[in-house]
Backbone and ligand atoms as CSV (ligand in chain L), in Angstrom:
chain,resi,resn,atom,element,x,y,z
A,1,UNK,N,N,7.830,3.944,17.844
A,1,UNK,CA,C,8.588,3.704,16.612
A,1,UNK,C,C,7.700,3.552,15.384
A,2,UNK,N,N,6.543,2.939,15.522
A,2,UNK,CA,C,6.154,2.496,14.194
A,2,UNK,C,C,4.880,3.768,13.645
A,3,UNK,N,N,4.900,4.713,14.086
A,3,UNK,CA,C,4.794,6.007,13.927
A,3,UNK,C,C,5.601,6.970,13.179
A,4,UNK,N,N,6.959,6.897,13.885
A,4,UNK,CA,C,8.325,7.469,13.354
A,4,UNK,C,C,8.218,7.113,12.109
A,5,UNK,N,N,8.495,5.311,11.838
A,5,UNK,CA,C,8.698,4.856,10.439
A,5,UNK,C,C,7.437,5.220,9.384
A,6,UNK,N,N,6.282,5.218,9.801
A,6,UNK,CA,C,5.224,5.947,9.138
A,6,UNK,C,C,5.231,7.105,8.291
A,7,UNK,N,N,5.573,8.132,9.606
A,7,UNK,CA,C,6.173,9.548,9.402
A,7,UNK,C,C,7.308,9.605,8.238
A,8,UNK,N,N,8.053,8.703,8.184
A,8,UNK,CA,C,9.217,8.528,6.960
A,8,UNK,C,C,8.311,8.577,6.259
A,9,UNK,N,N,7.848,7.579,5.855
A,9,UNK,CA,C,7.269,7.288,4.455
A,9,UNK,C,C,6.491,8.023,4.234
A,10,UNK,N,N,5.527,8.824,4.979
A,10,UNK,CA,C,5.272,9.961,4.385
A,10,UNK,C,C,5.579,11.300,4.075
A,11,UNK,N,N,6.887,11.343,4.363
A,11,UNK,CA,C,7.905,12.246,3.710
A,11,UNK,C,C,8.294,12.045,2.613
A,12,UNK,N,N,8.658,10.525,3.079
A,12,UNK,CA,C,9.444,10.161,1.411
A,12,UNK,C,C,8.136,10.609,-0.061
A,13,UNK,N,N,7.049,10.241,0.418
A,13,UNK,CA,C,5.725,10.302,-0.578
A,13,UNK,C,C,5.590,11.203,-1.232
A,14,UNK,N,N,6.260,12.313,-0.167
A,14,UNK,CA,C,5.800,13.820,-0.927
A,14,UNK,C,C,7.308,13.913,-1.855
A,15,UNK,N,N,8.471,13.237,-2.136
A,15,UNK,CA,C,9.436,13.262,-3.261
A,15,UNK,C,C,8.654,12.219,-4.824
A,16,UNK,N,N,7.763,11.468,-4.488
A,16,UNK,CA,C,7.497,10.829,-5.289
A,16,UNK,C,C,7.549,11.577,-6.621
A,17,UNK,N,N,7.837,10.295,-7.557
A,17,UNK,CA,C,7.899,10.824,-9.195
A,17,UNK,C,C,6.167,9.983,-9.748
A,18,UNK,N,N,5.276,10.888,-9.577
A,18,UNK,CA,C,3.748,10.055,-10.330
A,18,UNK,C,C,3.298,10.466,-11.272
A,19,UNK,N,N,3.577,11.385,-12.330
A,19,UNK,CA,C,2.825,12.470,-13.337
A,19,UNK,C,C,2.002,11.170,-14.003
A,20,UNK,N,N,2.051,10.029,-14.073
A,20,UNK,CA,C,1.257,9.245,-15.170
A,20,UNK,C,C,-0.013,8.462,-14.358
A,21,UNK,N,N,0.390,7.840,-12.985
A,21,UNK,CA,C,-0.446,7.692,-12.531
A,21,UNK,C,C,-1.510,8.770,-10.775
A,22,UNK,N,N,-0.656,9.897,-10.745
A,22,UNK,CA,C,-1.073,10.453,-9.672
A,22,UNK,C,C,-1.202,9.986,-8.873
A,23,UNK,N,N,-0.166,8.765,-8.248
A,23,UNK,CA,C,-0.777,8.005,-6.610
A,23,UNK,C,C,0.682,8.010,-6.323
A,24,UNK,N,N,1.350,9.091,-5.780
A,24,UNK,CA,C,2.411,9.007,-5.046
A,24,UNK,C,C,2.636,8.359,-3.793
A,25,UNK,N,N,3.838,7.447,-3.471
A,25,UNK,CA,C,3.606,6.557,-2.455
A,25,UNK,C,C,5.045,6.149,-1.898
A,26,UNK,N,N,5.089,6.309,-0.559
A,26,UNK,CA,C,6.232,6.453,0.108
A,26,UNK,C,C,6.443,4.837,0.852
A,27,UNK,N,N,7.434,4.949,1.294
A,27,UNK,CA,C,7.811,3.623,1.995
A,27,UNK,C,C,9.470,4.128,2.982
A,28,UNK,N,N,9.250,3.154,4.284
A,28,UNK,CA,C,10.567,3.185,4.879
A,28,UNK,C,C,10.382,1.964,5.553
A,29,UNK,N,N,12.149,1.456,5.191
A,29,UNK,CA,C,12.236,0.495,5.918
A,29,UNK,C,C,13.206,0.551,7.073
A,30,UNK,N,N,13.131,-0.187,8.032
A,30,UNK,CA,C,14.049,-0.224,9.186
A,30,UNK,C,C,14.841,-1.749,9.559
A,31,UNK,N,N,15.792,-1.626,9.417
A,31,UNK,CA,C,16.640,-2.716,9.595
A,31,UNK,C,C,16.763,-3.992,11.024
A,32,UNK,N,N,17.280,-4.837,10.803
A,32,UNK,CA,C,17.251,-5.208,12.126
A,32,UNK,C,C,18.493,-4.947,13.280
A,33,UNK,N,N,19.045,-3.829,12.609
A,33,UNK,CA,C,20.297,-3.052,13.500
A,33,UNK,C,C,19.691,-1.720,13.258
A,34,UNK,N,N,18.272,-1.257,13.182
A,34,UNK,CA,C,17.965,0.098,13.822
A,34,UNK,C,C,18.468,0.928,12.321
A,35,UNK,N,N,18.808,0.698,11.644
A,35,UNK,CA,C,18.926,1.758,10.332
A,35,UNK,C,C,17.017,1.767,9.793
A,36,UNK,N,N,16.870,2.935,9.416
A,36,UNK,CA,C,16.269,3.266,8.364
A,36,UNK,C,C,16.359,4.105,6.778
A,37,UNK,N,N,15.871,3.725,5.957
A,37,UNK,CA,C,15.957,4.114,4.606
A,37,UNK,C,C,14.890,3.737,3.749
A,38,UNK,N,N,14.603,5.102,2.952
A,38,UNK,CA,C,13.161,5.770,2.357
A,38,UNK,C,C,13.083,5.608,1.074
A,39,UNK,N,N,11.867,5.371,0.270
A,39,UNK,CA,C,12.247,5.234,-1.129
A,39,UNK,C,C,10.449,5.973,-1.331
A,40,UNK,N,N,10.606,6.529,-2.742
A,40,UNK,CA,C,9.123,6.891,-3.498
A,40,UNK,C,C,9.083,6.185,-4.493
A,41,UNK,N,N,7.813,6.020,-5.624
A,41,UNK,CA,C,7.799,5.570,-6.282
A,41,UNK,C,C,8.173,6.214,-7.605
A,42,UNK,N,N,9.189,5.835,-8.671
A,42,UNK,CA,C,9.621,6.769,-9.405
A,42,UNK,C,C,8.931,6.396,-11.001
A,43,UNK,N,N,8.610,6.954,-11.619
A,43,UNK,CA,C,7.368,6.387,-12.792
A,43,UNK,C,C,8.357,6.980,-13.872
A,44,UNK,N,N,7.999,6.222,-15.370
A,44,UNK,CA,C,8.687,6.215,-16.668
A,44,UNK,C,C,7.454,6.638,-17.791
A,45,UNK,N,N,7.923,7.330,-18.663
A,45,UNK,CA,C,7.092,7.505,-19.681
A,45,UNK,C,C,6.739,6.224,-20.030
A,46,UNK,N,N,8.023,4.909,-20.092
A,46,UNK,CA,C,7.683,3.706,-20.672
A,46,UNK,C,C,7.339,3.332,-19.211
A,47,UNK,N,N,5.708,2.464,-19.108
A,47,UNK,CA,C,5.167,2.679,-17.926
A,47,UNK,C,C,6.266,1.315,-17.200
A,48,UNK,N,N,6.657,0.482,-17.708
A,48,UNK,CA,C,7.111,-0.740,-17.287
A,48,UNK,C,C,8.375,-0.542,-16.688
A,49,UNK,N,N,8.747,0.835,-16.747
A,49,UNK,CA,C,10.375,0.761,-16.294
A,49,UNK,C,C,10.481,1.770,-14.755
A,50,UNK,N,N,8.929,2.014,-14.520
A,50,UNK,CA,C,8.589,2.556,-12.971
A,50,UNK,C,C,8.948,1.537,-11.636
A,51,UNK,N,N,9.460,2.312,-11.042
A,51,UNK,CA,C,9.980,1.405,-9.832
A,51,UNK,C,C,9.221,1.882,-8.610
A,52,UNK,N,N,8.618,1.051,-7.900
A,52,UNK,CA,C,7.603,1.576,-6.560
A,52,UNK,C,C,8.659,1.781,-5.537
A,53,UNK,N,N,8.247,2.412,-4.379
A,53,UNK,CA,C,8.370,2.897,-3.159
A,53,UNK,C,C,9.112,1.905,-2.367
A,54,UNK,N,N,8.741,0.536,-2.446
A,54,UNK,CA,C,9.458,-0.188,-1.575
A,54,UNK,C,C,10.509,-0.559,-2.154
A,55,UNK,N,N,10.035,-0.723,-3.231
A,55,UNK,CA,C,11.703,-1.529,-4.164
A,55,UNK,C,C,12.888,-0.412,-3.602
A,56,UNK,N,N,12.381,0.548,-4.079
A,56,UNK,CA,C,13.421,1.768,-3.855
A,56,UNK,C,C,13.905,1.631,-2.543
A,57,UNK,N,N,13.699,1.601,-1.309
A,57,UNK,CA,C,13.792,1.915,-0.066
A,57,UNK,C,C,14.560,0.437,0.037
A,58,UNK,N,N,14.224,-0.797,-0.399
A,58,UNK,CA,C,15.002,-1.461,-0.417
A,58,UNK,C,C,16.308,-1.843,-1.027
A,59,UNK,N,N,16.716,-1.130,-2.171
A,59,UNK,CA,C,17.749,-0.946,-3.014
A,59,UNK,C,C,18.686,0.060,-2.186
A,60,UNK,N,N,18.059,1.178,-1.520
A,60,UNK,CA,C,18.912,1.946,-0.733
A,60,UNK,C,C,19.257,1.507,0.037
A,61,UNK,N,N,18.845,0.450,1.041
A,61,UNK,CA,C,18.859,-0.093,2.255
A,61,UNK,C,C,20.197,-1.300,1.424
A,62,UNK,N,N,20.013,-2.028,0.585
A,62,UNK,CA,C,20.922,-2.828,0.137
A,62,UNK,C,C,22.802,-1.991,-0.254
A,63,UNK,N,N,22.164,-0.721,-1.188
A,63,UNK,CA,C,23.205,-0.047,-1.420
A,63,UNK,C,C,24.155,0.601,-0.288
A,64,UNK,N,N,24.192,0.649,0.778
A,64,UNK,CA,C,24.329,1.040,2.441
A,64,UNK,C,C,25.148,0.073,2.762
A,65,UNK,N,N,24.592,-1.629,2.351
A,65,UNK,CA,C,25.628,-2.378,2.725
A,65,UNK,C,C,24.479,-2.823,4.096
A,66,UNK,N,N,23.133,-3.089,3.760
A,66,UNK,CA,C,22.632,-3.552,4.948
A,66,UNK,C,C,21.443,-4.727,4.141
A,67,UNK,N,N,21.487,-5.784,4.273
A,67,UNK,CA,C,20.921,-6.865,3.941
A,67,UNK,C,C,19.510,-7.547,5.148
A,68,UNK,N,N,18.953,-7.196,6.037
A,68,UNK,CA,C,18.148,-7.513,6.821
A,68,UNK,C,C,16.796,-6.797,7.509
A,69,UNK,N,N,15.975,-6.770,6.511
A,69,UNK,CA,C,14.656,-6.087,7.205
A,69,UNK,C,C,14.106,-6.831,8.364
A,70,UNK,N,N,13.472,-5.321,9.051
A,70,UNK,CA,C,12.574,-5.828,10.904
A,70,UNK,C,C,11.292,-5.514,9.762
A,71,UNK,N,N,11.503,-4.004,9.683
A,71,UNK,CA,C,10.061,-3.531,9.265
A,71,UNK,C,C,9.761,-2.958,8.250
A,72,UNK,N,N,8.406,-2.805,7.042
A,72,UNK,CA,C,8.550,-1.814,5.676
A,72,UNK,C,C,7.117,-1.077,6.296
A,73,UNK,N,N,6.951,0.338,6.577
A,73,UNK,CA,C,6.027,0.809,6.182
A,73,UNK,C,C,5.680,1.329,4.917
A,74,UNK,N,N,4.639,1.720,4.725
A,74,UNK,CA,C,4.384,2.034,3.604
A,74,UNK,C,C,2.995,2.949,3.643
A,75,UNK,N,N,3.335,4.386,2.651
A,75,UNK,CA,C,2.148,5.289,2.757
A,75,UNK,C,C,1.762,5.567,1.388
A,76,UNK,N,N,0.254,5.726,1.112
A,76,UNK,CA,C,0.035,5.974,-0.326
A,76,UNK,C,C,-1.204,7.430,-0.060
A,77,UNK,N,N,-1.478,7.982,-1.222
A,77,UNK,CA,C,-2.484,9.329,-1.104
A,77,UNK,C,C,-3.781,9.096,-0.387
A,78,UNK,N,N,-4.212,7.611,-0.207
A,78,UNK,CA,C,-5.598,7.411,0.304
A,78,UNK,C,C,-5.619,6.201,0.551
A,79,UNK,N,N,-5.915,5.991,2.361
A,79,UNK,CA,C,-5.838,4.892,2.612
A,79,UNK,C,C,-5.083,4.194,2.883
A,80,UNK,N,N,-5.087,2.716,3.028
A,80,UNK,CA,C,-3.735,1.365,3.619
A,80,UNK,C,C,-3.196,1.056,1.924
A,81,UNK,N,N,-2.004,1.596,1.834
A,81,UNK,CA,C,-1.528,1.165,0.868
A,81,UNK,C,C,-0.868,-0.241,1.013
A,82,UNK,N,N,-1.150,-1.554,0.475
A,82,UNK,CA,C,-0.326,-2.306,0.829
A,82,UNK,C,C,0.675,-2.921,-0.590
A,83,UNK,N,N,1.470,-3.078,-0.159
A,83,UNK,CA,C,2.761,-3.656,-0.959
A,83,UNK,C,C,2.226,-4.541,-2.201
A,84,UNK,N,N,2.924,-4.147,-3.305
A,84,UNK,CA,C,2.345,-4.869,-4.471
A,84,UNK,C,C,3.324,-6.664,-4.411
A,85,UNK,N,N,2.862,-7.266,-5.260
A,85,UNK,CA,C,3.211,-8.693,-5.607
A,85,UNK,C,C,5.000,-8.625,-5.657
A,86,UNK,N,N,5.326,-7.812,-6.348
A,86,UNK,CA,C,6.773,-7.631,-7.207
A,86,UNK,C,C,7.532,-7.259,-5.787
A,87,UNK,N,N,6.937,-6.169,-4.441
A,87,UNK,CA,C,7.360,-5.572,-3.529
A,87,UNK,C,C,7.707,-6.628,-2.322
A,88,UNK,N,N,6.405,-7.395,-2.221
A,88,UNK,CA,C,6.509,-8.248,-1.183
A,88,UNK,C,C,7.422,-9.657,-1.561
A,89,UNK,N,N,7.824,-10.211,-2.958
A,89,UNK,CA,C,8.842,-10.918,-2.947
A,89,UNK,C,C,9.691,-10.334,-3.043
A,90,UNK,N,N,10.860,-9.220,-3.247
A,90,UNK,CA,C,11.609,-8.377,-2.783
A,90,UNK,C,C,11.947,-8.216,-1.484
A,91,UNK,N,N,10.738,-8.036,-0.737
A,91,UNK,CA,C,10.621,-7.773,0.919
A,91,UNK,C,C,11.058,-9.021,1.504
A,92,UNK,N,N,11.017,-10.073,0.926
A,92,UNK,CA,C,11.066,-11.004,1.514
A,92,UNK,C,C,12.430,-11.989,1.182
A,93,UNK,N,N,12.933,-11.641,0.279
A,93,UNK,CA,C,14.653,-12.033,0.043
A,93,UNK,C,C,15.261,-11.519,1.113
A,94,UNK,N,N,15.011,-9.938,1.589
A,94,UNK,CA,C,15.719,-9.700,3.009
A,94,UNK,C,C,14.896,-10.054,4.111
A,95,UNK,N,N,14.225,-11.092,4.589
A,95,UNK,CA,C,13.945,-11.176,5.844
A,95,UNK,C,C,12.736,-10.336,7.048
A,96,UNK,N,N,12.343,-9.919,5.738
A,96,UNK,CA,C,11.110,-8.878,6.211
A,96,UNK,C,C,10.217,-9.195,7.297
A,97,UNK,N,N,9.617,-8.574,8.195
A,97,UNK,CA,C,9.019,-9.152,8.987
A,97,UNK,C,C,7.833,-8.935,9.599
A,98,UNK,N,N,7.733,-7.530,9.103
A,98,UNK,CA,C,6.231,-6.764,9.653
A,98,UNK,C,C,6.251,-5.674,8.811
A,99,UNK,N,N,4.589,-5.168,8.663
A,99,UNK,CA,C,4.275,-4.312,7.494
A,99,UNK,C,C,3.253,-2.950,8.460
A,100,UNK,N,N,3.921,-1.913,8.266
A,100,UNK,CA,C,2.958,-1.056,8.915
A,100,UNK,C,C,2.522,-0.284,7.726
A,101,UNK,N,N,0.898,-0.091,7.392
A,101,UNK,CA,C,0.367,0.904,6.543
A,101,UNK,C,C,-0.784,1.358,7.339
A,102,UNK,N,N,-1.023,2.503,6.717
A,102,UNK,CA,C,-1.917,3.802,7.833
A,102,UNK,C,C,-2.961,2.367,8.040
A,103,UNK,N,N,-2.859,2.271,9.515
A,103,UNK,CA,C,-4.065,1.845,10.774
A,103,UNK,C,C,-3.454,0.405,10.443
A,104,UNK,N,N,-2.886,-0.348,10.046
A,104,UNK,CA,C,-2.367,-1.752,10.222
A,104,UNK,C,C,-1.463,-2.106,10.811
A,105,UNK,N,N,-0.829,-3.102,11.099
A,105,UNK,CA,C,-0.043,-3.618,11.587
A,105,UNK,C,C,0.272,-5.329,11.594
A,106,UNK,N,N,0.776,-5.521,10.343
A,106,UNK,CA,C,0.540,-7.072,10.220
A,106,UNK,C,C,2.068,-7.773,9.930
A,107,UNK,N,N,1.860,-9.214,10.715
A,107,UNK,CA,C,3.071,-10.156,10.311
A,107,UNK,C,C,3.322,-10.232,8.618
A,108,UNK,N,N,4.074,-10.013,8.254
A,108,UNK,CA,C,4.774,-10.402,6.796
A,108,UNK,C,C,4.587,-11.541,6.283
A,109,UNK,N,N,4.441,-12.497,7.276
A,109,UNK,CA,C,4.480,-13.765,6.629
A,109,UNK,C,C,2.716,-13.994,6.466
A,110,UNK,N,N,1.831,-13.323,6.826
A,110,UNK,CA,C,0.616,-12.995,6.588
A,110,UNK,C,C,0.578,-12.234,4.716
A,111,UNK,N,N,0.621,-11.939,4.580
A,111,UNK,CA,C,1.211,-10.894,3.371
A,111,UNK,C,C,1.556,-11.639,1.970
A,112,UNK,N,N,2.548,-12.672,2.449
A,112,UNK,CA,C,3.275,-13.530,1.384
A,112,UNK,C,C,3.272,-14.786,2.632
A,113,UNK,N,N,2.711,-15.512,2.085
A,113,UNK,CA,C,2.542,-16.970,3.402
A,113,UNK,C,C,3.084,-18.060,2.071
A,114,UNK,N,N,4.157,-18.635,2.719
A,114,UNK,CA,C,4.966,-19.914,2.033
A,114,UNK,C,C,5.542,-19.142,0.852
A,115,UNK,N,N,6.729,-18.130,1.111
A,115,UNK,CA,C,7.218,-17.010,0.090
A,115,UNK,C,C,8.368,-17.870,-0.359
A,116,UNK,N,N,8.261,-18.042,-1.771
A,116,UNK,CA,C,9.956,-18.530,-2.060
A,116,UNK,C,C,10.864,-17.899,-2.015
A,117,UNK,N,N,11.979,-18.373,-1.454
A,117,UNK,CA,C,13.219,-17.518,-1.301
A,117,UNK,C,C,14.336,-18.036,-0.241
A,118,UNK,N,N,15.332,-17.038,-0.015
A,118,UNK,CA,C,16.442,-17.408,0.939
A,118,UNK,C,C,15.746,-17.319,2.123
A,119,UNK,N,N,14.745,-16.393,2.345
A,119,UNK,CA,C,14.249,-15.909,3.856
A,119,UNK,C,C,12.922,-16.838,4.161
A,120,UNK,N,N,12.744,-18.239,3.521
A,120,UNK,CA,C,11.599,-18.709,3.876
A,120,UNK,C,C,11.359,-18.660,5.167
A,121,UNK,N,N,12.676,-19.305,5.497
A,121,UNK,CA,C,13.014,-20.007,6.851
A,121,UNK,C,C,12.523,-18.701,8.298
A,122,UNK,N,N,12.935,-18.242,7.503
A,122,UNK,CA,C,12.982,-16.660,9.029
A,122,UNK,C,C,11.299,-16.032,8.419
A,123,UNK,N,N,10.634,-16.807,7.779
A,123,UNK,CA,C,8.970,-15.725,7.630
A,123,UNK,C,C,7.928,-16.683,8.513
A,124,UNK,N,N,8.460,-17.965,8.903
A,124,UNK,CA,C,7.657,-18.895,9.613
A,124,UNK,C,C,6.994,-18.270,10.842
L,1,THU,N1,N,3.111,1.738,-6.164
L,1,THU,C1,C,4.069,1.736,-5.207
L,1,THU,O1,O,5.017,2.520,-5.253
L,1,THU,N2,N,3.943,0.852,-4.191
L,1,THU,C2,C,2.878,0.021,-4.013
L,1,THU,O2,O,2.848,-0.732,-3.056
L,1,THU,C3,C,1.775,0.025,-4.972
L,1,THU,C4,C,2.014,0.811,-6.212
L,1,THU,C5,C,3.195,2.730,-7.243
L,1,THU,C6,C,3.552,2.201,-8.588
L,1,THU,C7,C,2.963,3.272,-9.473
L,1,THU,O3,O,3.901,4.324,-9.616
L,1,THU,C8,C,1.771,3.787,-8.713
L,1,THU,O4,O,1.957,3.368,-7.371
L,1,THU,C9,C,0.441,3.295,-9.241
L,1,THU,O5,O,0.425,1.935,-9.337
């Protein structure tokens, strides 16, 4: 599986919107009822109104009508991309729980340790 979800996100990577910064970067998440859903990072002339890869994948995953992450991978052009600041408290309102980026494999609550939110309780 955590291959498969890999494989997403680097599909999703190659839809990415990057013309400003050239680091297109994919993400998929998988639910804890077995759904998955993909997001890229989509960039703005006004640089502040760019939305990354996970946000996205999590907004889809919300828009679905599914509220509970198992897992977020995440792929970027070079290397372990890992989840920015803004991504991983996001990740962690739903219950997030593990992070796969090329060659990792780490607990979430490693990531964001003592995360504020509804999901403190479930990152212990
Ligand atoms: N980016 C993501 O999509 N996810 C990350 O985890 C890190 C950064 C995007 C935002 C921006 O479009 C580009 O990568 C460069 O920062």
């Amino acid at each position: 599986m955590p291959l498969d979800l890999l494989d997403q996100a680097r599909r999703a990577a190659r839809h990415a919107y990057a013309p400003y910064s050239g680091f297109p970067v994919g993400a998929a998440v998988l639910t804890s009822t077995g759904e998955i859903f993909t997001g890229c990072n989509v960039e703005n002339a006004a640089y502040g109104s760019t939305l990354c890869a996970e946000r996205g994948a999590v907004m889809a995953m919300v828009a679905a009508g599914f509220r509970e992450i198992d897992t977020v991978a995440v792929v970027g052009p070079d290397g372990p991309c890992w989840p920015c600041g803004a991504c991983r408290q996001v990740l962690a309102e739903f219950g997030c729980r593990r992070v796969l980026v090329d060659g990792h494999e780490v607990a979430f609550a490693d990531l964001l340790p003592r995360a504020f939110g509804p999901g403190v309780q479930k990152l212990d």
